[in-house]
C-alpha positions in Angstrom: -98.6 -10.4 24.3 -98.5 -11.0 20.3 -101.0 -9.2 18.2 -101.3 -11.1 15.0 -104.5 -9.5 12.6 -107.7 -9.8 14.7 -105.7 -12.2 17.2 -104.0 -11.4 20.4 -102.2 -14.2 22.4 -101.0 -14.5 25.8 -97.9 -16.6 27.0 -97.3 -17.2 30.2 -94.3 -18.3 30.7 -94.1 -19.8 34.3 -97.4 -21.8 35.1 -98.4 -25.1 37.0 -100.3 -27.9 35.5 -103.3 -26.8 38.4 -103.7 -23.7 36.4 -105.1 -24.8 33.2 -107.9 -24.5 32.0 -110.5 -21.4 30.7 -110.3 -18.0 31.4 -112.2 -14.6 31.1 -109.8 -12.2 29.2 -110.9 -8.3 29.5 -109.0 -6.6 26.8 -109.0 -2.2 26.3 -107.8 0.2 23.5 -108.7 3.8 22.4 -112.3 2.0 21.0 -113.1 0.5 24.3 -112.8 -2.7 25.9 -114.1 -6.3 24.9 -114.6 -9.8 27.1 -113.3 -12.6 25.7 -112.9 -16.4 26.8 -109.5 -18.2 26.2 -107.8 -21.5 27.2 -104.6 -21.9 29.5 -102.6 -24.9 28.2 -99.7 -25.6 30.4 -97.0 -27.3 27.9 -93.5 -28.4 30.2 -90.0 -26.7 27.6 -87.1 -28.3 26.8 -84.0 -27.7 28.3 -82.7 -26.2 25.6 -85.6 -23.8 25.5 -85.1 -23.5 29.5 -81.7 -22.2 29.0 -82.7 -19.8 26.1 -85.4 -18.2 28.4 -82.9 -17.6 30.7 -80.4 -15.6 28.9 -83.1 -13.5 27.5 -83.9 -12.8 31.3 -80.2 -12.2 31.8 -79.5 -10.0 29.2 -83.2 -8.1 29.6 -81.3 -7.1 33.4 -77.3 -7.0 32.6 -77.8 -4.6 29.2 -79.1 -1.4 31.3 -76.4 -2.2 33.9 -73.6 -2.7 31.0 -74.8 0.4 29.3 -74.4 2.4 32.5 -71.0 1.6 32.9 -70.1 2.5 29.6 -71.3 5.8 30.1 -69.3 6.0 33.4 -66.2 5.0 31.9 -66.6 7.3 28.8 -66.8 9.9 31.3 -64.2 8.7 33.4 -61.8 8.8 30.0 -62.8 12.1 28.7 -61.6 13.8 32.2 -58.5 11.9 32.2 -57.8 13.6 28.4 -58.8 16.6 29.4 -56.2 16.2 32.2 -53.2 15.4 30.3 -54.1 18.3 28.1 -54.0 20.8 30.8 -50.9 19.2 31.9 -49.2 19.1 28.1 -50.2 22.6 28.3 -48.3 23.4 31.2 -45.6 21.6 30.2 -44.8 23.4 27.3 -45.3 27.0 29.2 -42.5 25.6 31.2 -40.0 24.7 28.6 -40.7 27.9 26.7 -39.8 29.5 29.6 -36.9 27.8 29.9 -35.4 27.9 26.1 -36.5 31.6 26.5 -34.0 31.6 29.4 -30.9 29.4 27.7 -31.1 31.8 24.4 -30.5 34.5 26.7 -27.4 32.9 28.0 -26.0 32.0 24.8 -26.6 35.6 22.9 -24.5 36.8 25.8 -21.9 34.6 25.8 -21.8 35.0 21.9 -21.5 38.7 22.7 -18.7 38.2 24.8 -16.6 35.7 22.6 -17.1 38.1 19.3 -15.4 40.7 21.4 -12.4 38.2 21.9 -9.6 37.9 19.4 -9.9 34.5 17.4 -7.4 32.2 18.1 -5.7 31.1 14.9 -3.9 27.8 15.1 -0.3 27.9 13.2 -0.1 24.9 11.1 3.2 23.2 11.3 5.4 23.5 8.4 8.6 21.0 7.5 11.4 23.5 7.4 13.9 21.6 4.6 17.7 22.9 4.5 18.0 22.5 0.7 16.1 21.9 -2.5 17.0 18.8 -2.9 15.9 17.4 0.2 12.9 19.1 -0.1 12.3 17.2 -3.8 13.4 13.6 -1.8 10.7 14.4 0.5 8.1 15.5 -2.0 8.8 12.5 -4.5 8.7 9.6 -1.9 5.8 11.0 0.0 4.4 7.4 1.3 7.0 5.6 0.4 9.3 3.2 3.3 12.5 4.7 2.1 13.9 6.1 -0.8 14.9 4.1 -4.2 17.0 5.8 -6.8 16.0 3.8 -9.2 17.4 6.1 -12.1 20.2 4.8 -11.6 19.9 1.6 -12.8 19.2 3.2 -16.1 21.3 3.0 -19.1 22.7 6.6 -20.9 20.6 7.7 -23.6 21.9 10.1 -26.7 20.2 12.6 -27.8 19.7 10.9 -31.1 17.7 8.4 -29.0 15.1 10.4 -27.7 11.5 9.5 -27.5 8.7 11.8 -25.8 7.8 8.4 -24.2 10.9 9.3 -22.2 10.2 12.5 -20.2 5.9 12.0 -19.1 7.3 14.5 -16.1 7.8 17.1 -18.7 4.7 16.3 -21.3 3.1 16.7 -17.8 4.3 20.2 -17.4 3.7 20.9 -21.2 -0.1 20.0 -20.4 -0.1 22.3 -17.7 1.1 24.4 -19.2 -0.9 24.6 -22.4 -4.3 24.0 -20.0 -3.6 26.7 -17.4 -2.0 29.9 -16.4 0.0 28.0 -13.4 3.4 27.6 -16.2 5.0 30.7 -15.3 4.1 30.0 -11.5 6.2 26.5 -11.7 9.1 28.2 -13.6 9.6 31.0 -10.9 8.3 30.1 -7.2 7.3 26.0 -7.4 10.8 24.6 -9.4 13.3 26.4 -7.4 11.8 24.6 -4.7 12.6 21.6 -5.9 15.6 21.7 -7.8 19.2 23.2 -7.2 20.0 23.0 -11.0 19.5 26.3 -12.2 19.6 25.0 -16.0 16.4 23.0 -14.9 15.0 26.2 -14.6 15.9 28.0 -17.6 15.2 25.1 -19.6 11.8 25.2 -18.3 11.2 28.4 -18.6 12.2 28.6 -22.8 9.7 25.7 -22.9 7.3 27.8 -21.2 8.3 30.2 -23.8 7.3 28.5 -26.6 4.2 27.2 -25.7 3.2 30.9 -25.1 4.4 31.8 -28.2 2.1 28.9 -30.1 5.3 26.9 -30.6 3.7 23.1 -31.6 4.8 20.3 -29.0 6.0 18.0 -32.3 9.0 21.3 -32.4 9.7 20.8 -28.7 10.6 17.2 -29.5 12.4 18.1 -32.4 14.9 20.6 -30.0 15.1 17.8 -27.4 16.0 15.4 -30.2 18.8 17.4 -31.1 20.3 18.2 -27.4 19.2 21.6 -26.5 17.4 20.5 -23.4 19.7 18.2 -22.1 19.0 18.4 -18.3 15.3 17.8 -18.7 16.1 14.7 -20.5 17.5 13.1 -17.1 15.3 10.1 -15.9 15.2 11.5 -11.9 13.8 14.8 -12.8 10.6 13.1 -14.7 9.0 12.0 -11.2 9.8 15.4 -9.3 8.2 17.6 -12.1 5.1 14.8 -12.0 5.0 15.3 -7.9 4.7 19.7 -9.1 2.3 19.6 -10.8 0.4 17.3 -8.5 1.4 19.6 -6.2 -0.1 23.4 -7.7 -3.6 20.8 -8.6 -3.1 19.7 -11.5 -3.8 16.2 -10.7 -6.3 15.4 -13.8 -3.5 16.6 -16.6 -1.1 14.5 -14.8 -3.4 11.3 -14.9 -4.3 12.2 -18.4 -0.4 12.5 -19.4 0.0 8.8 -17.6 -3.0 7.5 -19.4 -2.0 8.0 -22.7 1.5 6.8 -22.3 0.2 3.8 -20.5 -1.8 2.7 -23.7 0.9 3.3 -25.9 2.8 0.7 -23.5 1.2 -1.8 -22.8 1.1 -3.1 -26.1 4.4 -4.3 -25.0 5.0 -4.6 -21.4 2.5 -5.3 -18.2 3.5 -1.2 -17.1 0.3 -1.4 -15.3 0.9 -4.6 -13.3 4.8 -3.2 -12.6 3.4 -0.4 -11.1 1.0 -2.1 -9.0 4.1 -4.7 -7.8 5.9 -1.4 -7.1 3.6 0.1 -4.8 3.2 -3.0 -2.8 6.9 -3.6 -2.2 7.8 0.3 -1.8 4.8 1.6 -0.6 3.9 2.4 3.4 0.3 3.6 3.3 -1.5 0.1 1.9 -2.1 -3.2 3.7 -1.5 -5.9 1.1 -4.4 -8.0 3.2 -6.7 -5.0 2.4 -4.9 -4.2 -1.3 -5.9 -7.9 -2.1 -8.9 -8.8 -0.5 -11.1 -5.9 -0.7 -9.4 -2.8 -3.1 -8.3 -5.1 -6.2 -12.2 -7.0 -5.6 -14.0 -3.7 -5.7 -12.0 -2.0 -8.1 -11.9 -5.1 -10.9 -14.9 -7.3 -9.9 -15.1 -10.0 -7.4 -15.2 -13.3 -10.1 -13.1 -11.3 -13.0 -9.5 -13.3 -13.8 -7.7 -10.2 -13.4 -8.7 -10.5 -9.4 -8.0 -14.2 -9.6 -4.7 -13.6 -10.9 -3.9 -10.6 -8.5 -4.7 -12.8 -5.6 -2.2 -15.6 -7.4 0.5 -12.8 -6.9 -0.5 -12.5 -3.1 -0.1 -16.2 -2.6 2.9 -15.6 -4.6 4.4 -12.7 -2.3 3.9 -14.3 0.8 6.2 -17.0 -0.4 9.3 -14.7 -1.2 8.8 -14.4 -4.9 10.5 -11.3 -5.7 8.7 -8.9 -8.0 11.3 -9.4 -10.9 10.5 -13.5 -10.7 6.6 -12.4 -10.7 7.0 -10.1 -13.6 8.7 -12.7 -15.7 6.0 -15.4 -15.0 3.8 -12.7 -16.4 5.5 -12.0 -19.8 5.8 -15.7 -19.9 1.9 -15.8 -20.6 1.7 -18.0 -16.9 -0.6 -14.7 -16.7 -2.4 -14.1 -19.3 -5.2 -11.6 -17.9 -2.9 -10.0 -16.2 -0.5 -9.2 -19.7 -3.3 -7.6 -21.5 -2.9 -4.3 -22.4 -6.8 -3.5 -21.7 -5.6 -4.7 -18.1 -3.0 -2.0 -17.1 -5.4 0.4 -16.8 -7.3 -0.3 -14.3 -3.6 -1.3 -12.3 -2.5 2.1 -12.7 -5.8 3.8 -11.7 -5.5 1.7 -8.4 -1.7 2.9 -7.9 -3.1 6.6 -8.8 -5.6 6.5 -6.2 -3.3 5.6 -2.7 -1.2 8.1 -4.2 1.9 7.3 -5.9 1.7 8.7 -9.5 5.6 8.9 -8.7 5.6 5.3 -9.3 3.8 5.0 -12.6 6.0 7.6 -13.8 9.2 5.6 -12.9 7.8 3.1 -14.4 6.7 4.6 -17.9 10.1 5.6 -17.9 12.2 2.6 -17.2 10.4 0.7 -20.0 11.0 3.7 -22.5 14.8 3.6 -21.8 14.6 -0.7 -21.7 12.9 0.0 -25.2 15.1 2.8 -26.7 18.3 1.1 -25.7 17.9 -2.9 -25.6 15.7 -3.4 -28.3 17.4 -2.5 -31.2 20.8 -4.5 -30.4 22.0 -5.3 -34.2 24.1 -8.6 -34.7 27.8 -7.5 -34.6 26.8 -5.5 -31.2 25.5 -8.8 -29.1 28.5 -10.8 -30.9 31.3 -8.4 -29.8 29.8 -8.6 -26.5 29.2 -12.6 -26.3 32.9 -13.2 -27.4 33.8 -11.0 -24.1 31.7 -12.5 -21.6 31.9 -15.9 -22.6 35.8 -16.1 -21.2 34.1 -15.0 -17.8 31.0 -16.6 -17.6 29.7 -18.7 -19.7 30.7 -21.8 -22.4 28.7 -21.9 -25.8 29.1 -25.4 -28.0 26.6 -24.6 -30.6 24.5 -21.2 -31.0 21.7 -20.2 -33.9 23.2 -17.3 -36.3 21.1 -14.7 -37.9 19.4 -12.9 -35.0 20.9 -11.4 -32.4 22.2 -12.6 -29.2 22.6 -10.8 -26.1 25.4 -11.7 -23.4 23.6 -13.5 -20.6 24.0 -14.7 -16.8 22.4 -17.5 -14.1 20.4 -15.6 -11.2 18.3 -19.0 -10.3 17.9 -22.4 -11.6 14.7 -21.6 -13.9 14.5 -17.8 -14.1 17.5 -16.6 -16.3 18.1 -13.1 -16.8 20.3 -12.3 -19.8 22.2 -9.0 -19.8 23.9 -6.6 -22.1 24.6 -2.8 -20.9 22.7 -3.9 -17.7 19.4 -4.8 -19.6 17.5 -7.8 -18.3 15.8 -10.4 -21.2 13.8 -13.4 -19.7 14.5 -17.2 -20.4 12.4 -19.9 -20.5 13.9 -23.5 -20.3 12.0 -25.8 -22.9 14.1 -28.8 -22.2 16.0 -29.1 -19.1 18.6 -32.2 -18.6 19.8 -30.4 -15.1 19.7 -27.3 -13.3 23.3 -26.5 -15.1 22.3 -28.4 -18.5 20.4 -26.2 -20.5 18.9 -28.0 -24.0 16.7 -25.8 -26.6 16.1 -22.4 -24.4 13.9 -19.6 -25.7 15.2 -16.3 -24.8 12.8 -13.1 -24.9 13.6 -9.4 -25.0 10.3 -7.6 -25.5 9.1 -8.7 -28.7 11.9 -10.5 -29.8 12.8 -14.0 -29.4 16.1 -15.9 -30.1 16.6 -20.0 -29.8 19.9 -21.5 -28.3 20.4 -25.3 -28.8 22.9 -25.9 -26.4 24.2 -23.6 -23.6 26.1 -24.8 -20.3 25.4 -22.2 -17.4 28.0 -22.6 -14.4 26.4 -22.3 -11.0 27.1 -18.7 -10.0 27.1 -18.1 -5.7 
């Protein structure tokens, strides 16, 4: 039934043809009822209209059927919370309980243990029969075996002092100026290590005069002139380095090598010697995991100075020995490597696994190479050629004016030239045969010297 203004209609929706026709329609409100006449047409639907009739039908039964099973399963879900709340509930009760039971147990067994005596583990210490075994051990902590390298090194006067010399002792003198730990190494740490007693007392007059605002510049001055001869020895320079590493005094130490390292490496690769060091000497690095990942991290993946290190690995693995390596260095073969910006960053490596030892030996074999070889004055190298050429060696034709040092054959293309045990390098510009030497350059440090002709006998 549609009400539309003054019109109501009727559909019927299921009718037969038969039933057409006019019909008496009776119709009621609040007013009062009416008769009215209206006409039954009987009009057939299309199927689509067929199917649309009967999904209103559908739905007009399913909804109150869908809607009462909603309403059972809300229900149905709202006990099933309500149950797994109660249970959660009980739940916890239970573990309360039970926590409140295990804190029990541990207050009293933590009652009974505080009533026990703590047991105090004795840590193991190396017994050493002497103090100089004591400073071996110290001083080559890490290393494979020990290297007295000191002495390899030439005798220095007095009169040929440099503080470049002795970093064990500026290391001490920092320590000393920076701290209250002086007097401690001059009366319970240096006995330790040394036997000498003139170590000590030299030592302890330095100590002395630092307290008494004596200036370093002085210190020299007195060492210059002999008064602390046994402080001026090279193998005592690494064991005061490994003291005051030892009372924890690392920075002053690294500070010391620092600064001696940049007055250095304006002239020698101290920083790349100290690195070649630690990989031949040392026993706590992998040179796999030195090269591949330390030297990457610490100087950059792409940087020359790592492309250069790993040329050295390639180098090592084939039996070069570190003096050949050095010498292709200060050749300019490399040339990132030589910098002096680039020792630096060697040492710090070296500093890091440990062995500050080495970069001290170091520091100090290039001082003494510098103090003693490089100032060799003409009548010197040709006092010494004129003796060593009966033994050794034939010279046709040699350059005058500049001074020569005595050398020897080692290998066919790495020469080493030696006066008082000092090593120069050689490099062959023009080579007729291994033995046949024409126009050679030799270098010591900074200075260079040309020899036209020199014939170098094979040496076995």
């Amino acid at each position: 039934m549609r009400v539309r203004n003054d019109k109501a209609m009727l559909t019927v929706v299921q009718a037969r043809p038969e039933m057409k026709g006019e019909y008496t329609c009776r119709a009621v409100n609040s007013e009062g009822e009416i008769f009215s006449k209206a006409t039954l047409e009987v009009t057939e639907l299309t199927f689509e209209e067929k199917l649309k009739i009967d999904d209103e039908r559908y739905a007009a039964v399913h909804i109150q059927h869908a809607a009462e099973q909603m309403k059972e399963k809300e229900r149905e879900r709202a006990i099933k919370i309500r149950k797994e709340h109660h249970e959660a509930l009980e739940r916890l009760k239970v573990e309360k309980q039970e926590r409140s039971v295990q804190l029990q147990k541990e207050l009293k067994e933590a009652k009974k243990k505080a009533c026990k005596k703590p047991l105090v583990e004795e840590k193991k210490t190396r017994v050493f029969s002497s103090a100089t075994e004591r400073c071996v051990a110290e001083v080559y902590t890490n290393w494979k075996a020990p290297v007295t390298l000191e002495e390899r090194y030439p005798t220095i006067q007095p009169n040929e002092f440099a503080p470049n010399q002795i970093p064990g002792v500026k290391c001490f003198v920092k320590v000393s100026e920076t701290s209250i730990k002086g007097e401690e190494v001059v009366k319970d740490i240096a006995p330790q290590f040394f036997e000498e007693k003139e170590v000590m007392q030299e030592l302890s007059q330095i100590h002395t005069m630092l307290k008494s605002n004596v200036k370093v510049n002085e210190i020299w001055a007195k060492f210059r002139a002999g008064e602390f001869k046994t402080l001026l020895q090279p193998k005592i320079q690494p064991a005061l380095v490994k003291i005051c590493e030892h009372i924890g005094h690392q920075r002053n130490v690294s500070i010391v090598l620092a600064q001696e390292t940049q007055e250095q490496a304006k002239k020698h690769p101290v920083g790349l010697k100290a690195f070649l060091r630690m990989v031949k000497h040392a026993k706590n690095i992998k040179p796999d995991t030195l090269f591949k990942e330390i030297v990457p991290r610490e100087m950059g993946l792409f940087s020359s100075t790592t492309q250069e290190l790993t040329k050295i690995s390639q180098m090592i693995n084939q039996g070069m020995e570190t003096e050949e390596i050095i010498a292709f260095c200060e050749a300019g073969k490399l040339p990132a490597l030589k910098k002096p910006e680039s020792q630096q960053p060697l040492i710090n490596i070296v500093e890091k696994h440990g062995h500050s030892v080495m970069v001290a030996q170091v520091l100090v074999e290039e001082a003494y190479r510098e103090a003693k070889y490089e100032k060799v004055t003409t009548e010197e190298a040709s006092e010494v050629i004129h003796e060593e050429e009966k033994k050794t060696v034939k010279v046709s034709k040699i350059k005058s004016g500049k001074p020569i040092p005595t050398f020897q054959l080692f290998s066919p293309f790495i020469y080493y030239f030696q006066h008082f045990s000092s090593k120069c390098y050689v490099t062959p510009l023009n080579c007729a045969t291994e033995n046949n030497v024409e126009n050679i350059q030799v270098r010591q440090g900074s200075k260079e010297w040309n020899i036209d002709w020199v014939w170098f006998p094979t040496i076995t």
